[in-house]
C-alpha beads as a LAMMPS data file, in Angstrom:
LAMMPS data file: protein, C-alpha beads

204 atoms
203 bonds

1 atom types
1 bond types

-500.0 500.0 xlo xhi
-500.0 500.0 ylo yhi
-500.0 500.0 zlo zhi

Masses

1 110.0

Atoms # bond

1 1 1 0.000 0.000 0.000
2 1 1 1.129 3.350 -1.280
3 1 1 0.733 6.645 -0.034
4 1 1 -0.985 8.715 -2.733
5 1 1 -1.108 12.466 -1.755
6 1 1 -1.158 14.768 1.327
7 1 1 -4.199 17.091 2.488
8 1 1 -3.624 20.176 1.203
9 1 1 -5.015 23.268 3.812
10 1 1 -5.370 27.005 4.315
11 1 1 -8.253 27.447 7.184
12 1 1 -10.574 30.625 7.560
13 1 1 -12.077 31.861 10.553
14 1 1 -15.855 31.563 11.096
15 1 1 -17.857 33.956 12.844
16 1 1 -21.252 32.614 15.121
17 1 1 -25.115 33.333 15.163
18 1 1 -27.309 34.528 17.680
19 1 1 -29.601 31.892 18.008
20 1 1 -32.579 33.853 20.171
21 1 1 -33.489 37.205 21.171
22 1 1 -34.380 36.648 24.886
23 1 1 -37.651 38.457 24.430
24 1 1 -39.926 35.341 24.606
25 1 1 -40.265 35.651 20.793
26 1 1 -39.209 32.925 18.649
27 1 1 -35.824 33.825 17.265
28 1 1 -35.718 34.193 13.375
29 1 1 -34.796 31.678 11.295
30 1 1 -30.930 32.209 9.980
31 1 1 -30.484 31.917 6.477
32 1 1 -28.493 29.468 5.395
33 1 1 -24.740 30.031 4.380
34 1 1 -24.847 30.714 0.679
35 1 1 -20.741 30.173 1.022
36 1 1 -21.099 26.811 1.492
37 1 1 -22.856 23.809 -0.278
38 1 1 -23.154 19.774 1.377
39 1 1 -23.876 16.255 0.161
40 1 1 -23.745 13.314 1.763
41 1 1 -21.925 9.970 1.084
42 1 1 -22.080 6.177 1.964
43 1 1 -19.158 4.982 3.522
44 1 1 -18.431 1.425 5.934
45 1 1 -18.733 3.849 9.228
46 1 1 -22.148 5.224 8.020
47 1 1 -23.193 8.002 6.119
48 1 1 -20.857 10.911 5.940
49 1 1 -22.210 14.456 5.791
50 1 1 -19.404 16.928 3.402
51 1 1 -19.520 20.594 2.986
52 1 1 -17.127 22.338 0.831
53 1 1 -17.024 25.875 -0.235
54 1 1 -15.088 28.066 -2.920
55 1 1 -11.669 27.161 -1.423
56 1 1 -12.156 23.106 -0.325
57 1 1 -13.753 21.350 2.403
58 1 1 -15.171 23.127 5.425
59 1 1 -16.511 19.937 7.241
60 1 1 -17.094 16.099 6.940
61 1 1 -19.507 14.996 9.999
62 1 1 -20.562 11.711 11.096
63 1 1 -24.722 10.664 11.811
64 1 1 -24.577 11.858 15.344
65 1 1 -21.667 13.944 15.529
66 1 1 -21.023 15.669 18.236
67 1 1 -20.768 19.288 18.063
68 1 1 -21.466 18.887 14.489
69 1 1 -22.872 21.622 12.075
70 1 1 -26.027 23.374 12.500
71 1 1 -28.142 23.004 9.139
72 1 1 -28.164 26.780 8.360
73 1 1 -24.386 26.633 8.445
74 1 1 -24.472 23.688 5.912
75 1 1 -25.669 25.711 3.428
76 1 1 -27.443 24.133 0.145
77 1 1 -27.916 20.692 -1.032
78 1 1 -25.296 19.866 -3.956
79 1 1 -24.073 17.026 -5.549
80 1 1 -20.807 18.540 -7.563
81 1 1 -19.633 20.867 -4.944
82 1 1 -18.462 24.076 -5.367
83 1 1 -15.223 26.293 -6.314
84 1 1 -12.281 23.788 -5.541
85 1 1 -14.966 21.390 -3.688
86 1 1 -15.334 18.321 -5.854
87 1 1 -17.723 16.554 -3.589
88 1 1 -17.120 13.582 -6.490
89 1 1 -13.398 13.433 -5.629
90 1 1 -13.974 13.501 -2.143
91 1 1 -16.342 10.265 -2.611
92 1 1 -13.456 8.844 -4.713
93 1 1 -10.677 9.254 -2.366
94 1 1 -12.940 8.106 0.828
95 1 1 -13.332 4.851 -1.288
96 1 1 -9.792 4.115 -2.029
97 1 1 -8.990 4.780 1.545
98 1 1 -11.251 2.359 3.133
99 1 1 -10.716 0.205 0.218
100 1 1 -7.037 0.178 1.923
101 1 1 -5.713 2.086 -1.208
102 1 1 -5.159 5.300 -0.210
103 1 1 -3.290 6.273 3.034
104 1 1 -3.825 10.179 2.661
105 1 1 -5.977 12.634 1.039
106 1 1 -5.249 15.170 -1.577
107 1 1 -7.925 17.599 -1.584
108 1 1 -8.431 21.394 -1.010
109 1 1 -8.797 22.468 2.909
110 1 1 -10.654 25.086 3.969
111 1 1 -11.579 24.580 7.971
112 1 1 -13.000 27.161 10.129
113 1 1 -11.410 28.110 13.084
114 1 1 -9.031 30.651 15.104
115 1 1 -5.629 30.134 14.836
116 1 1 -4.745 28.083 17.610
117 1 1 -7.413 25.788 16.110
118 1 1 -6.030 25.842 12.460
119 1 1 -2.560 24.840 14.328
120 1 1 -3.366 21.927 16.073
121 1 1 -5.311 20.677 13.016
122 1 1 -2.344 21.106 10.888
123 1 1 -0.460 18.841 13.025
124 1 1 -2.506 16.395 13.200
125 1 1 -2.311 15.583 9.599
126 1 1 1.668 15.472 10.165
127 1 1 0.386 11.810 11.966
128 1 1 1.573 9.307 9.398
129 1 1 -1.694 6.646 8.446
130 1 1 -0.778 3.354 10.842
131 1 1 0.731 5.762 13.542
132 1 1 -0.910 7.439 16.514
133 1 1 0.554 10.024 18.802
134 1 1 -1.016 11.016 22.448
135 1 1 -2.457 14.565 23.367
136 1 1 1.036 15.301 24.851
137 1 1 2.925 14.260 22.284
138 1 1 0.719 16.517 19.955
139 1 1 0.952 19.643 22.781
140 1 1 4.269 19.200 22.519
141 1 1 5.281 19.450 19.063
142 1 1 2.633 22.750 19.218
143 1 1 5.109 23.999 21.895
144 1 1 4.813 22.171 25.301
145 1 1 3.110 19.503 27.192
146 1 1 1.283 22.205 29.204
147 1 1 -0.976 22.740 26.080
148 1 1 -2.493 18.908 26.375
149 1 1 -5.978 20.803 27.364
150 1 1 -6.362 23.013 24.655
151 1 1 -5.048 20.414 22.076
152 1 1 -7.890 18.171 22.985
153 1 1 -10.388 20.512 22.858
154 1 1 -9.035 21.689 19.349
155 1 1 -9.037 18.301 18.441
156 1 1 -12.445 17.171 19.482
157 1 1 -13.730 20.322 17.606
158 1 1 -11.890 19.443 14.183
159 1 1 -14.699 19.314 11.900
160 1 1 -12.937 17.379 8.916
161 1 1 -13.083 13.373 10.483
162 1 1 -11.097 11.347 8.276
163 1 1 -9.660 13.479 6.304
164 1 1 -7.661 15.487 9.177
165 1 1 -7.141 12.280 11.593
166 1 1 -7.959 13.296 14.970
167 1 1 -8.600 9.461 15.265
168 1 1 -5.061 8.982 15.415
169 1 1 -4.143 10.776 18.819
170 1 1 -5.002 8.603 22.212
171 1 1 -4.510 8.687 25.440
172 1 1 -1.365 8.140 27.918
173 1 1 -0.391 4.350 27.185
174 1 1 -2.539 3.655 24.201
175 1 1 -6.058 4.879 25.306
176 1 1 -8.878 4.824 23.455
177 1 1 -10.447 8.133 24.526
178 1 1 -13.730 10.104 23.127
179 1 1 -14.253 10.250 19.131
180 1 1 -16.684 13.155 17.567
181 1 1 -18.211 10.029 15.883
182 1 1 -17.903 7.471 18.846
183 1 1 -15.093 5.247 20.151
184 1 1 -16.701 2.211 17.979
185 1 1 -15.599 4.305 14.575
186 1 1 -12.776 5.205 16.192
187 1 1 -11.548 1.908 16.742
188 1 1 -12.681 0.763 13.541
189 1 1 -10.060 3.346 11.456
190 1 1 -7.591 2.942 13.741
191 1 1 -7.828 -1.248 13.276
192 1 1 -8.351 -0.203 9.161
193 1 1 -4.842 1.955 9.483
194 1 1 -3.084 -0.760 11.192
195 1 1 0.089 -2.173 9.523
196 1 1 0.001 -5.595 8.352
197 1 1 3.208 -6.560 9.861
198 1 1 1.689 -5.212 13.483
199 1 1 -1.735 -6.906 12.914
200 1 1 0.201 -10.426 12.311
201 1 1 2.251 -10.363 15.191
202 1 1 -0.721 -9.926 17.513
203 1 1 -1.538 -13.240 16.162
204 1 1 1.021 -15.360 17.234

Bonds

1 1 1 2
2 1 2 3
3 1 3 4
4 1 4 5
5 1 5 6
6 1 6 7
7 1 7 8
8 1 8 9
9 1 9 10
10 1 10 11
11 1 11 12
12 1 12 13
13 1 13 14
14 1 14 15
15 1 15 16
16 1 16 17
17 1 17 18
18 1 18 19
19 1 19 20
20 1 20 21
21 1 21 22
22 1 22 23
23 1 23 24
24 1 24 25
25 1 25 26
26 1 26 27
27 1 27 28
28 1 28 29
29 1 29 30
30 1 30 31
31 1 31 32
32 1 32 33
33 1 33 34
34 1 34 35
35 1 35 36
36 1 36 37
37 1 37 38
38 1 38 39
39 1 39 40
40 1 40 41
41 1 41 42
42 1 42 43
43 1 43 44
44 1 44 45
45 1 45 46
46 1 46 47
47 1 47 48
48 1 48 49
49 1 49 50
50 1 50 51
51 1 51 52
52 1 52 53
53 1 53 54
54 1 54 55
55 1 55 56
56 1 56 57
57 1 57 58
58 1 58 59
59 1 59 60
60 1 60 61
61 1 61 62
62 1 62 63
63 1 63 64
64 1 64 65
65 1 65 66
66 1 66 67
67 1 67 68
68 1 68 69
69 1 69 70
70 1 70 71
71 1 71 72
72 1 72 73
73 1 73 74
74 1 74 75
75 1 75 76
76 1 76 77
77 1 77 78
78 1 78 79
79 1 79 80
80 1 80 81
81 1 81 82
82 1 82 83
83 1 83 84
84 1 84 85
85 1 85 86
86 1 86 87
87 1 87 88
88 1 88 89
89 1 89 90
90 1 90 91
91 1 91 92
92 1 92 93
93 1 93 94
94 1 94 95
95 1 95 96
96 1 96 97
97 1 97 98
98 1 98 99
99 1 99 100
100 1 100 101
101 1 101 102
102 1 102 103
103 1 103 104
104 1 104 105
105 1 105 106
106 1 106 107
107 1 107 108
108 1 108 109
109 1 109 110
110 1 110 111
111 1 111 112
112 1 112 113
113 1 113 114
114 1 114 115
115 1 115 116
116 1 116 117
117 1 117 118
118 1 118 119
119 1 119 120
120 1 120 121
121 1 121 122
122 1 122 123
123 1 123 124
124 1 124 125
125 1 125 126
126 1 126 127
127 1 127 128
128 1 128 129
129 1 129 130
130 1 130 131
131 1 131 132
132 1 132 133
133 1 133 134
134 1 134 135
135 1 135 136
136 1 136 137
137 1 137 138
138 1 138 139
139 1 139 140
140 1 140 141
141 1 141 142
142 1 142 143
143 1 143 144
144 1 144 145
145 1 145 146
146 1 146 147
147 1 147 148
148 1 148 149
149 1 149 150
150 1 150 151
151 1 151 152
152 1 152 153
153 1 153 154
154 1 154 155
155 1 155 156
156 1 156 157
157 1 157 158
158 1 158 159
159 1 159 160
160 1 160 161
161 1 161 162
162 1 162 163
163 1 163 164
164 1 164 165
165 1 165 166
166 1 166 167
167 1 167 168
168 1 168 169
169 1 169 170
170 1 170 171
171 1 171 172
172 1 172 173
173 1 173 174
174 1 174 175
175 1 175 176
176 1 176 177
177 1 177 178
178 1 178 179
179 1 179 180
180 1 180 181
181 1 181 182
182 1 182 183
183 1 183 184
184 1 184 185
185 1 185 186
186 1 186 187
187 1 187 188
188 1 188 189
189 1 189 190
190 1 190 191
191 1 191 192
192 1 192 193
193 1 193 194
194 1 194 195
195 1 195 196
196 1 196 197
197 1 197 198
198 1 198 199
199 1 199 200
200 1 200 201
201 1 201 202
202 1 202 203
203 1 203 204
């Protein structure tokens, strides 16, 4: 098994809604974010929402993500994407990966987030597929182990799963610990990333 490309990223910061007016009213309705188009895709670990705008991917969500996207901020149904979002490569590339084929992703990266955010997102796709690294480890290649907190909550908030492997980074000694899209996916890309060689010698 080859490696085939690397994620390619350059992340924008998102701004928030109001979501009520405290008057007793109901709060208006947002309109949805005509920046961004979604689709969704079958994969093995269920169906995958993906949002892409004029400069890549802004999200790829699990059913039942937590802390995933609100629908406003999803923005309109497509099934071609938009700008440099081809939501048909994205299907492509998610194939060959869990086909085994692919061990990263070449596609345009556009995640929202402050910079802090963007950082510790960035690193995490330095994790080579078949490799996992803890929350210290990752705090301190971002500048010291005093940043574990933070990196974890950057992490669980990465809203590109798959593509930008927070599934890779554990606990102290191996841990599973919480997944956006559940410890059972989690253990099910980790045990899909796993080296041959590593797999076999569990074996005997």
């Amino acid at each position: 098994m080859t490696e085939t490309g690397s994620a390619r990223g350059a992340g924008t910061t998102g701004t928030g809604r109001g979501t009520g007016t405290g008057t007793g009213h109901a709060a208006p309705t947002a309109a949805p974010d005509a920046t961004v188009v979604h689709t969704t895709t079958s994969t093995p670990v269920g169906l995958l929402t993906v949002a892409g705008g004029v400069d890549g991917l802004v999200g790829l969500w699990f059913e039942g993500h937590r802390r995933g996207p609100t629908r406003d901020s999803l923005g309109a149904r497509s099934d071609v994407g938009t700008g440099a979002s081809d939501f048909g490569e994205v299907a492509r590339q998610l194939g060959q990966y869990f086909a085994g084929e692919r061990t990263a992703f070449d596609l345009p990266l556009a995640p929202r987030g402050d910079d802090f955010r963007q950082r510790v997102w960035a690193a995490l796709r330095t994790i080579p597929h078949g490799e996992t690294r803890t929350y210290g480890q990752l705090a301190a290649s971002l500048g010291g182990v005093g940043l574990a907190r933070a990196v974890g909550a950057a992490n669980a908030l990465n809203p590109l799963s798959i593509v930008v492997p927070c599934h890779r980074v554990v606990g102290a000694g191996g841990a599973l610990t919480g997944y956006a899209g559940g410890l059972e996916r989690k253990r099910f890309l980790l045990a899909l990333e796993e080296p041959a060689e590593r797999r076999e010698s569990r074996l005997f």
